[in-house]
PDB file with SEQRES, HELIX, SHEET and CRYST1 records, atoms N, CA, C and O in Angstrom:
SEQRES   1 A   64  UNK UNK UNK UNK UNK UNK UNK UNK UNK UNK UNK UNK UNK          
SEQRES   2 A   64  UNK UNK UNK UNK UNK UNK UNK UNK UNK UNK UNK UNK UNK          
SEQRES   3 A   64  UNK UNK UNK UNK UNK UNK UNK UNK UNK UNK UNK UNK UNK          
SEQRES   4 A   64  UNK UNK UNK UNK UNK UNK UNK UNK UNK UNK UNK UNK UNK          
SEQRES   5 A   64  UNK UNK UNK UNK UNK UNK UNK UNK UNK UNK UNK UNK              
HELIX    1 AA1 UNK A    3  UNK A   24  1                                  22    
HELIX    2 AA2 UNK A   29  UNK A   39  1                                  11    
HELIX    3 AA3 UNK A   44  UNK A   55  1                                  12    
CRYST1    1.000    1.000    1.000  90.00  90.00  90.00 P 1           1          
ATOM      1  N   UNK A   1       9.760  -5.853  15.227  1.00  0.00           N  
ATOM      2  CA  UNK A   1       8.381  -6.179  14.910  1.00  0.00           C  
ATOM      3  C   UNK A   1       8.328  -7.644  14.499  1.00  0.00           C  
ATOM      4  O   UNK A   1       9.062  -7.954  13.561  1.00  0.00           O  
ATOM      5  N   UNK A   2       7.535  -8.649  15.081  1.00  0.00           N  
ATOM      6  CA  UNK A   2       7.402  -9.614  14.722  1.00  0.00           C  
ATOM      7  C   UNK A   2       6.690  -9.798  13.107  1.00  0.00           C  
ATOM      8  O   UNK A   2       6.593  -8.903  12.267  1.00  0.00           O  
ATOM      9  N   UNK A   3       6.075 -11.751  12.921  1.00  0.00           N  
ATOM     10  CA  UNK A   3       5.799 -11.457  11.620  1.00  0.00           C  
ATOM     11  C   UNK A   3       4.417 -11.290  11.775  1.00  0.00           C  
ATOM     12  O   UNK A   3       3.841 -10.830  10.789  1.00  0.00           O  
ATOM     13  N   UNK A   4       3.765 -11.536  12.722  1.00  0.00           N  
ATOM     14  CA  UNK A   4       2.480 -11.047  12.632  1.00  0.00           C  
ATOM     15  C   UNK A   4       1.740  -9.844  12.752  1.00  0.00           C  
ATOM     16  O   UNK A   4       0.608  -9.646  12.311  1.00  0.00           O  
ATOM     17  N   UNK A   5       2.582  -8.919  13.487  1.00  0.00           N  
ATOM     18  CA  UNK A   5       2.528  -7.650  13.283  1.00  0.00           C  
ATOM     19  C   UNK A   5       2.409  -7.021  12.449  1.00  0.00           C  
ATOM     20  O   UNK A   5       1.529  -6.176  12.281  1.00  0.00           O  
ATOM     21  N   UNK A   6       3.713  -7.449  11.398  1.00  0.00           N  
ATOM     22  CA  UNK A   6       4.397  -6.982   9.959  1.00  0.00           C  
ATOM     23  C   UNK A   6       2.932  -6.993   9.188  1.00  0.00           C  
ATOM     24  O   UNK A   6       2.236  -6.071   8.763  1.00  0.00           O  
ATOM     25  N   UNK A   7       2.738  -8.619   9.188  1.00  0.00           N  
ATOM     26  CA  UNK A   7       1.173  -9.065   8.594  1.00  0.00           C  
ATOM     27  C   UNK A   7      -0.191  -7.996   9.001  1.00  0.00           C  
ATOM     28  O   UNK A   7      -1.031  -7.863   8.111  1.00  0.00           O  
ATOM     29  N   UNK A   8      -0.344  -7.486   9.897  1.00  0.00           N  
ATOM     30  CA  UNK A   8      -1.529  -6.812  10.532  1.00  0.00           C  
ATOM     31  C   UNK A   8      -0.689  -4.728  10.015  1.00  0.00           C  
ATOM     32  O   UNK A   8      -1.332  -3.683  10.120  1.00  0.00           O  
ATOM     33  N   UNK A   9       0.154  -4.797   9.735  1.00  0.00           N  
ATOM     34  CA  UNK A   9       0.049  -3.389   9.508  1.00  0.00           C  
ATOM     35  C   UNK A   9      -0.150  -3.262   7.850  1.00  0.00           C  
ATOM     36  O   UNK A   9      -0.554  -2.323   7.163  1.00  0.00           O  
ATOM     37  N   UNK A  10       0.268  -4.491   7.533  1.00  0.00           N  
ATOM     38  CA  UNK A  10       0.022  -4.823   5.679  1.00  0.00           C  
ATOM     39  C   UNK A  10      -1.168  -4.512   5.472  1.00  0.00           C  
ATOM     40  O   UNK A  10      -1.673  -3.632   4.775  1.00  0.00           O  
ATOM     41  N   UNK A  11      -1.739  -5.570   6.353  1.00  0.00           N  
ATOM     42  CA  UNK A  11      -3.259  -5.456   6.072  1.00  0.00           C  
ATOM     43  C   UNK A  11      -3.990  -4.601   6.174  1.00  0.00           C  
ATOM     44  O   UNK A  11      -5.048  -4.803   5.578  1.00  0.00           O  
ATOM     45  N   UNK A  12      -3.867  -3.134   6.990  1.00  0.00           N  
ATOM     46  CA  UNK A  12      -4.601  -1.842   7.285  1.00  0.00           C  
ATOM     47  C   UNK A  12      -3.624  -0.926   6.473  1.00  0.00           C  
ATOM     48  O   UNK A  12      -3.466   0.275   6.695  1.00  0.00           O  
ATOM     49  N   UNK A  13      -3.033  -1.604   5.571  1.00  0.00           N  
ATOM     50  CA  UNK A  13      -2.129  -0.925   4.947  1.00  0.00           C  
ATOM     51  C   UNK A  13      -3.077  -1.073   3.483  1.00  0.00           C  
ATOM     52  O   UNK A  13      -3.136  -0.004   2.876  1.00  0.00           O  
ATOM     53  N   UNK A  14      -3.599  -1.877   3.023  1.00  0.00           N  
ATOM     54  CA  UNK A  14      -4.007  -2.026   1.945  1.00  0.00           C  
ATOM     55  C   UNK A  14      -5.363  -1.575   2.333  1.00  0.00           C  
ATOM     56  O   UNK A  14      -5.658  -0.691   1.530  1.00  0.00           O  
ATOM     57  N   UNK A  15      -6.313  -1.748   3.157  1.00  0.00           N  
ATOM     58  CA  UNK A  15      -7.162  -1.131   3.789  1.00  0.00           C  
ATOM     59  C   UNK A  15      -7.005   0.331   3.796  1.00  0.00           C  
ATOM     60  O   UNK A  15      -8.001   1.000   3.521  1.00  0.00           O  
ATOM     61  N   UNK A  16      -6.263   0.728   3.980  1.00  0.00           N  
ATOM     62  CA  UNK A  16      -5.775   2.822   4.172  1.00  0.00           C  
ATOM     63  C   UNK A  16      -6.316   3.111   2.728  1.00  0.00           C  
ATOM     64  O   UNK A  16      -7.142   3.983   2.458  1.00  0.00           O  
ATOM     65  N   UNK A  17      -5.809   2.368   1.967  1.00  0.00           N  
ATOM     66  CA  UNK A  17      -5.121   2.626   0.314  1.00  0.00           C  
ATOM     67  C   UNK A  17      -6.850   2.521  -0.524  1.00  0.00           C  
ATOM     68  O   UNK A  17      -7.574   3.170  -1.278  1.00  0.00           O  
ATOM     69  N   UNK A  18      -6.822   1.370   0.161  1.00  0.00           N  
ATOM     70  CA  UNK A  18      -8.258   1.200  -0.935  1.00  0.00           C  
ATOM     71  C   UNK A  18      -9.811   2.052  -0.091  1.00  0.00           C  
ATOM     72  O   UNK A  18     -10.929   1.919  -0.586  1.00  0.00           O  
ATOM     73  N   UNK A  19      -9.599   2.772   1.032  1.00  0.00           N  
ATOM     74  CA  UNK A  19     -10.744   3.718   1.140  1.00  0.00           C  
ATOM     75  C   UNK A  19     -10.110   5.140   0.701  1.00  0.00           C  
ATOM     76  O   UNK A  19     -10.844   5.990   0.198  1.00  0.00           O  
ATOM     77  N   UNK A  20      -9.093   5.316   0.848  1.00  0.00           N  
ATOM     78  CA  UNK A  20      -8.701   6.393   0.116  1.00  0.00           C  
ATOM     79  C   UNK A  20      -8.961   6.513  -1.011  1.00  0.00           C  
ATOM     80  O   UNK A  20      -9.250   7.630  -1.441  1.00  0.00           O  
ATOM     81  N   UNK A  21      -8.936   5.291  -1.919  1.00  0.00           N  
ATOM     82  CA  UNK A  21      -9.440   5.328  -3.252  1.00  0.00           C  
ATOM     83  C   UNK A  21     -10.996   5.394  -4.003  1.00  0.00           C  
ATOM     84  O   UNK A  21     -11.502   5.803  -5.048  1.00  0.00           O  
ATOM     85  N   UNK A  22     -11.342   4.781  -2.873  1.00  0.00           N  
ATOM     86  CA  UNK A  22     -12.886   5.101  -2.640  1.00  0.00           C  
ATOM     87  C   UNK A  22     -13.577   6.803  -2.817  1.00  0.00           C  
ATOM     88  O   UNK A  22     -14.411   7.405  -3.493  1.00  0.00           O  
ATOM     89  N   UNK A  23     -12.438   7.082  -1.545  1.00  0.00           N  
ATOM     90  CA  UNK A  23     -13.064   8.103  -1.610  1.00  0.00           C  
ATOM     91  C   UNK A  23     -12.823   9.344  -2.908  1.00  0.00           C  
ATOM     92  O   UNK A  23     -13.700  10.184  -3.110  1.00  0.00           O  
ATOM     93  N   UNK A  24     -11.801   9.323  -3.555  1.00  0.00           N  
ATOM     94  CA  UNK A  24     -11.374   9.910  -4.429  1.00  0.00           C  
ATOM     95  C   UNK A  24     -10.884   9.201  -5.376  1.00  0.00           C  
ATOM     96  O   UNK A  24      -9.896   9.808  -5.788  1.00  0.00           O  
ATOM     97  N   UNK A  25     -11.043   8.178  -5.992  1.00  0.00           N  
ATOM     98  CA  UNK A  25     -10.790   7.271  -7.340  1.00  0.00           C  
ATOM     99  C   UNK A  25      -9.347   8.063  -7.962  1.00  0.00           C  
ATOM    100  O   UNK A  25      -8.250   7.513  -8.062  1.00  0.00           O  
ATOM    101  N   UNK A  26      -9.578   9.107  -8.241  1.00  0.00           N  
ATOM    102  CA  UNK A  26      -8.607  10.336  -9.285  1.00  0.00           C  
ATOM    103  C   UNK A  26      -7.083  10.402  -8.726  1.00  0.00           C  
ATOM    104  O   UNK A  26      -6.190  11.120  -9.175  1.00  0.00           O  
ATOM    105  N   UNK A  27      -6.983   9.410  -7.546  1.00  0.00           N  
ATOM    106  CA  UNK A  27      -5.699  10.146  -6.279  1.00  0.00           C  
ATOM    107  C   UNK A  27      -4.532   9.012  -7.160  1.00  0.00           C  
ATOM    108  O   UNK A  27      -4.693   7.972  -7.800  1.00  0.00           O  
ATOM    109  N   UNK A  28      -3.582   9.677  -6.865  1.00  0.00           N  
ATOM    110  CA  UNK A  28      -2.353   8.886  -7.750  1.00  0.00           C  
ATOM    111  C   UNK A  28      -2.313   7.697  -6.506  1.00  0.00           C  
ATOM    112  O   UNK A  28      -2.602   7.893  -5.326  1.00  0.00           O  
ATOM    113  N   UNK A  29      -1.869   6.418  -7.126  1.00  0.00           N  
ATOM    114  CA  UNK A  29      -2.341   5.100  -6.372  1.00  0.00           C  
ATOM    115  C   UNK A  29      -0.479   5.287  -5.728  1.00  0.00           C  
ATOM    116  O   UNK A  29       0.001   5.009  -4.629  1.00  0.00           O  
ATOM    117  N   UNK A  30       0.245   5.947  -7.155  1.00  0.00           N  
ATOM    118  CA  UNK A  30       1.789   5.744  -6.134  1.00  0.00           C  
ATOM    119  C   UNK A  30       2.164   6.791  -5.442  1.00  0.00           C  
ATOM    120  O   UNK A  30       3.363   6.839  -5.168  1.00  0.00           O  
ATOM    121  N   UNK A  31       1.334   7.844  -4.993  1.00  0.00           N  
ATOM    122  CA  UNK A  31       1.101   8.893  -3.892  1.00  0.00           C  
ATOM    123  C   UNK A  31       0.629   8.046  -2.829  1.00  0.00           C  
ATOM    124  O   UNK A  31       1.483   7.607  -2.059  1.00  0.00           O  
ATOM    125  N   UNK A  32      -0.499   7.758  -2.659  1.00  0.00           N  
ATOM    126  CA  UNK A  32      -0.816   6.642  -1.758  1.00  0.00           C  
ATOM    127  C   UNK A  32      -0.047   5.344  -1.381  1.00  0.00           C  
ATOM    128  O   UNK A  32      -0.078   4.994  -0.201  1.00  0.00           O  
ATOM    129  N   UNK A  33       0.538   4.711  -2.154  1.00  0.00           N  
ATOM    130  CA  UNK A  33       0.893   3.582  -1.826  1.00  0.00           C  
ATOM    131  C   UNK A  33       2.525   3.839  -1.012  1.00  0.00           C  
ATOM    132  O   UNK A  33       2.838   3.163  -0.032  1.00  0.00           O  
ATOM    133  N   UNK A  34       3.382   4.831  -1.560  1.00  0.00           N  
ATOM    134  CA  UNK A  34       3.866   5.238  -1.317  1.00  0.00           C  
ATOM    135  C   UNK A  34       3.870   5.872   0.573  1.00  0.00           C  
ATOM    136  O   UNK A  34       4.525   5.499   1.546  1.00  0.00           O  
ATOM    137  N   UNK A  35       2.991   6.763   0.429  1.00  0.00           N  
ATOM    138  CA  UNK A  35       2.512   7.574   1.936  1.00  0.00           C  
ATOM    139  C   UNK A  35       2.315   6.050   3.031  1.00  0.00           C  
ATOM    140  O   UNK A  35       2.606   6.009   4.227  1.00  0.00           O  
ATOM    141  N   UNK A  36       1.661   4.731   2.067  1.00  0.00           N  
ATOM    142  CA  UNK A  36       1.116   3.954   3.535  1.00  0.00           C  
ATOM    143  C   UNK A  36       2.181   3.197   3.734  1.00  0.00           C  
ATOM    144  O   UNK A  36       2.387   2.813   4.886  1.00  0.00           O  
ATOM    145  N   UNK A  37       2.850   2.913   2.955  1.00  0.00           N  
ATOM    146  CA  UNK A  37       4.825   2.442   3.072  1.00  0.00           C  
ATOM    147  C   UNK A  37       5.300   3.022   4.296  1.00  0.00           C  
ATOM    148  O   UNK A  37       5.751   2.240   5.132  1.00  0.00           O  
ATOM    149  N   UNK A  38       5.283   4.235   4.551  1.00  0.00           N  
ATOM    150  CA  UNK A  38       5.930   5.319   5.490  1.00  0.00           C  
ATOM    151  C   UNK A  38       4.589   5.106   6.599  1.00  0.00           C  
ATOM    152  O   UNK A  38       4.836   4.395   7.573  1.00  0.00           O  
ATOM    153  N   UNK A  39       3.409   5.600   6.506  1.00  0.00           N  
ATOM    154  CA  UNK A  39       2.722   5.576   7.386  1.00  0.00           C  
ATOM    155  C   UNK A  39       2.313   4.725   8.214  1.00  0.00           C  
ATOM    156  O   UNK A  39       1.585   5.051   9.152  1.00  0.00           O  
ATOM    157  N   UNK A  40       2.825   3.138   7.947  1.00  0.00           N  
ATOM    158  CA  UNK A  40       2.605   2.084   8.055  1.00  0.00           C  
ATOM    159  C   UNK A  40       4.160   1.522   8.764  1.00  0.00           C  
ATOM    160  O   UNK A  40       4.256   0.614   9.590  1.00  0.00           O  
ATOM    161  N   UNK A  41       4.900   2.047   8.390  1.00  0.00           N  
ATOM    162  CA  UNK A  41       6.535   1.576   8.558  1.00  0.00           C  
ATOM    163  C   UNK A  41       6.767   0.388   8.099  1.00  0.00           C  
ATOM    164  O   UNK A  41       7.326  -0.463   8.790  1.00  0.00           O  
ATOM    165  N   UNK A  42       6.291   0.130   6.636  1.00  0.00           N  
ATOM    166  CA  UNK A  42       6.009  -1.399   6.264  1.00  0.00           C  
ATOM    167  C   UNK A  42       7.977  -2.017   5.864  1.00  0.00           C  
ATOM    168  O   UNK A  42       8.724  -1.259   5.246  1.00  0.00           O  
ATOM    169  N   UNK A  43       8.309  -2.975   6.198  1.00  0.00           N  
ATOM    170  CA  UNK A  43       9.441  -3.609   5.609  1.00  0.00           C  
ATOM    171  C   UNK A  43       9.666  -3.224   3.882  1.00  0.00           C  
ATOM    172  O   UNK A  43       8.893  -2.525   3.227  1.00  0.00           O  
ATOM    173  N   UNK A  44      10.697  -3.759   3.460  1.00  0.00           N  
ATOM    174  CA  UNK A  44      10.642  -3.512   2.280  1.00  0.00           C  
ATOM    175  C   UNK A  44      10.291  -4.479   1.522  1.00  0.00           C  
ATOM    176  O   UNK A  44       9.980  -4.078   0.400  1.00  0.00           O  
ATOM    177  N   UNK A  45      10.211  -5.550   1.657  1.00  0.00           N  
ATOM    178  CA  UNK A  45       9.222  -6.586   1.651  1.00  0.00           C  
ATOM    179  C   UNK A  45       8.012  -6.532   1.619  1.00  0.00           C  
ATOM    180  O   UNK A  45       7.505  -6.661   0.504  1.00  0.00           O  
ATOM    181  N   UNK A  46       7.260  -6.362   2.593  1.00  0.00           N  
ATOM    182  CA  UNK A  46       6.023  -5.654   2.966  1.00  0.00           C  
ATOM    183  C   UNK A  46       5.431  -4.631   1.686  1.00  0.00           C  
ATOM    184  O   UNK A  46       4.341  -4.828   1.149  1.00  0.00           O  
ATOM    185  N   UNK A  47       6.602  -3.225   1.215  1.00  0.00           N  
ATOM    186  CA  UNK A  47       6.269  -2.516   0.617  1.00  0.00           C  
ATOM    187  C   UNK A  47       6.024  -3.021  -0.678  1.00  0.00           C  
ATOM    188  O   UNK A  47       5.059  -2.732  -1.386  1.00  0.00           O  
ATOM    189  N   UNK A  48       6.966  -3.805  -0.953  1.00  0.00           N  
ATOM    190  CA  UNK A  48       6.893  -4.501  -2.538  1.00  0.00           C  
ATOM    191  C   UNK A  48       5.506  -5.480  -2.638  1.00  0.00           C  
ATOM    192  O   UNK A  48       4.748  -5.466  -3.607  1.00  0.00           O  
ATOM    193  N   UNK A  49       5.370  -6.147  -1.695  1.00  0.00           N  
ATOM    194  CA  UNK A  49       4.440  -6.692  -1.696  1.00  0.00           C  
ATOM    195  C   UNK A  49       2.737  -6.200  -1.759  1.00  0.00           C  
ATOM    196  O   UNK A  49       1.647  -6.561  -2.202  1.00  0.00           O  
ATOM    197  N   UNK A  50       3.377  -5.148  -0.998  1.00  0.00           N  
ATOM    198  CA  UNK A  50       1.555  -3.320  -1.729  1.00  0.00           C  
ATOM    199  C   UNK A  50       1.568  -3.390  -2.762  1.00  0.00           C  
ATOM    200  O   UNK A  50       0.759  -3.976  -3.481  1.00  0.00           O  
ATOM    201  N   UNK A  51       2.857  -2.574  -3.171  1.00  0.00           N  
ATOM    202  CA  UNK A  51       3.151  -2.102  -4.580  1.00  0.00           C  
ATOM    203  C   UNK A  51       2.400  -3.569  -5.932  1.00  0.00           C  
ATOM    204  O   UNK A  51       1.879  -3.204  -6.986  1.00  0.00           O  
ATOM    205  N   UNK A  52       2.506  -4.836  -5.617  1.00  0.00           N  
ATOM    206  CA  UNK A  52       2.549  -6.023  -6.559  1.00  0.00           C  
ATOM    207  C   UNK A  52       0.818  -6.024  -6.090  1.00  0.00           C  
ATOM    208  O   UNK A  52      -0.014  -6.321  -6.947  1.00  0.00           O  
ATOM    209  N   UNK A  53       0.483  -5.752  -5.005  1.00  0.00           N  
ATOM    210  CA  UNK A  53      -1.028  -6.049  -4.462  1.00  0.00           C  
ATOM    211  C   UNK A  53      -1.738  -4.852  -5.207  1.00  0.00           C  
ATOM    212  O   UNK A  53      -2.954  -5.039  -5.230  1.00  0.00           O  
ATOM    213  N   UNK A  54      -1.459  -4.010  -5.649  1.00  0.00           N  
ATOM    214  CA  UNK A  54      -2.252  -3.021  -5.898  1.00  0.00           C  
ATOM    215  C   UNK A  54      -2.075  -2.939  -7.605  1.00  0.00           C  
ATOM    216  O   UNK A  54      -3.074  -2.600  -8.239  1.00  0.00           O  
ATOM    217  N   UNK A  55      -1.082  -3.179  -8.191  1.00  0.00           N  
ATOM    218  CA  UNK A  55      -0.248  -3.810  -9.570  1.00  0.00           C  
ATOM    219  C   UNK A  55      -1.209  -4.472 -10.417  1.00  0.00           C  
ATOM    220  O   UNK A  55      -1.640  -4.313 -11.559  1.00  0.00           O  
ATOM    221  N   UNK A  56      -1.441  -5.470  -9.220  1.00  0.00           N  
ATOM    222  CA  UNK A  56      -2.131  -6.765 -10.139  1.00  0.00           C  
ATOM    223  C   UNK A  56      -3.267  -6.668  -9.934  1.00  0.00           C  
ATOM    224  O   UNK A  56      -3.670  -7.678 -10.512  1.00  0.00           O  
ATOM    225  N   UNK A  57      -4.309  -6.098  -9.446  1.00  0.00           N  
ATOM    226  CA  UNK A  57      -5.366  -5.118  -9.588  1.00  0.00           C  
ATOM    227  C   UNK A  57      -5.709  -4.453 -10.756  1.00  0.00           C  
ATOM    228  O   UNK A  57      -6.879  -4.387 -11.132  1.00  0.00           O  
ATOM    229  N   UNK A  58      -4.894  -4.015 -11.286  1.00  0.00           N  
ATOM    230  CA  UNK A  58      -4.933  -3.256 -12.238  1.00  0.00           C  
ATOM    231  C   UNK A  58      -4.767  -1.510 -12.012  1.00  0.00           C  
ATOM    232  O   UNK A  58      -5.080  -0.584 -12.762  1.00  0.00           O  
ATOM    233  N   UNK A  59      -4.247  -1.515 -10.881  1.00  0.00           N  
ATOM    234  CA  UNK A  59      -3.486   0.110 -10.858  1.00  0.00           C  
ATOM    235  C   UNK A  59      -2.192  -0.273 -10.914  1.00  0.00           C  
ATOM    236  O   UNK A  59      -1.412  -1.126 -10.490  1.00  0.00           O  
ATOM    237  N   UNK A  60      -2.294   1.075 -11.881  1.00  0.00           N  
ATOM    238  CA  UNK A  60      -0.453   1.091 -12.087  1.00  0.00           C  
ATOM    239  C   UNK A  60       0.169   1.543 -10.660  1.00  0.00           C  
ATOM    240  O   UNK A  60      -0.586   2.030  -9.818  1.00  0.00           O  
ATOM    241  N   UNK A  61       1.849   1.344 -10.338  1.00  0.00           N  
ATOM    242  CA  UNK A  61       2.711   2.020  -9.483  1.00  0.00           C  
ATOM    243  C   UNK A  61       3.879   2.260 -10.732  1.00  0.00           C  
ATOM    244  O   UNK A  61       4.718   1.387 -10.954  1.00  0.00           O  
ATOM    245  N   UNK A  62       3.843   3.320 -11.383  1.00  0.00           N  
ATOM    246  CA  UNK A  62       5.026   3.720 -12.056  1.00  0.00           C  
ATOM    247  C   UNK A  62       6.186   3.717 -11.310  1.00  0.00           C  
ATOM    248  O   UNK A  62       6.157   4.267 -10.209  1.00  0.00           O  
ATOM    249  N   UNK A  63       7.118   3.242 -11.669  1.00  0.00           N  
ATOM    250  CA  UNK A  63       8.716   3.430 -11.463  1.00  0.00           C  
ATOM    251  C   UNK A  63       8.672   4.883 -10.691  1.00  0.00           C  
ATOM    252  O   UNK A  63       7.961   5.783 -11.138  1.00  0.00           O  
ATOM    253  N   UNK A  64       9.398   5.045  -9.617  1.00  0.00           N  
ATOM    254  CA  UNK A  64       9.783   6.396  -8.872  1.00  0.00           C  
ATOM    255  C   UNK A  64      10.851   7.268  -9.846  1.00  0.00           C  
ATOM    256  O   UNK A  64      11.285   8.356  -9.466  1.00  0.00           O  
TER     257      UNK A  64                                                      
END                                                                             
């Protein structure tokens, strides 16, 4: 996968996450963030970089 790819599945990656949250506010953010890691096939890079995007927001991702 190139890096712009990588970049474009991030991005509908954080997109997945935040209408999911929409739609149900109550949903554990590291159930989700987690699922779009995998659903997404994000790098691990990529993943850390959700995990810190969604962090500094102000939702937690507790430690696994």
């Amino acid at each position: 996968m190139n890096i712009i790819s990588e970049r474009e599945e991030t991005k509908k990656a954080i997109r997945w996450v935040s209408e999911k949250l929409e739609e149900d506010p109550a949903q554990s953010i590291h159930k989700l963030v987690d699922k779009a890691i995998f659903e997404f096939n994000l790098s691990p890079a990529d993943a850390e970089f959700l995990i810190r995007f969604f962090h500094e927001r102000g939702l937690k991702h507790p430690a696994p």
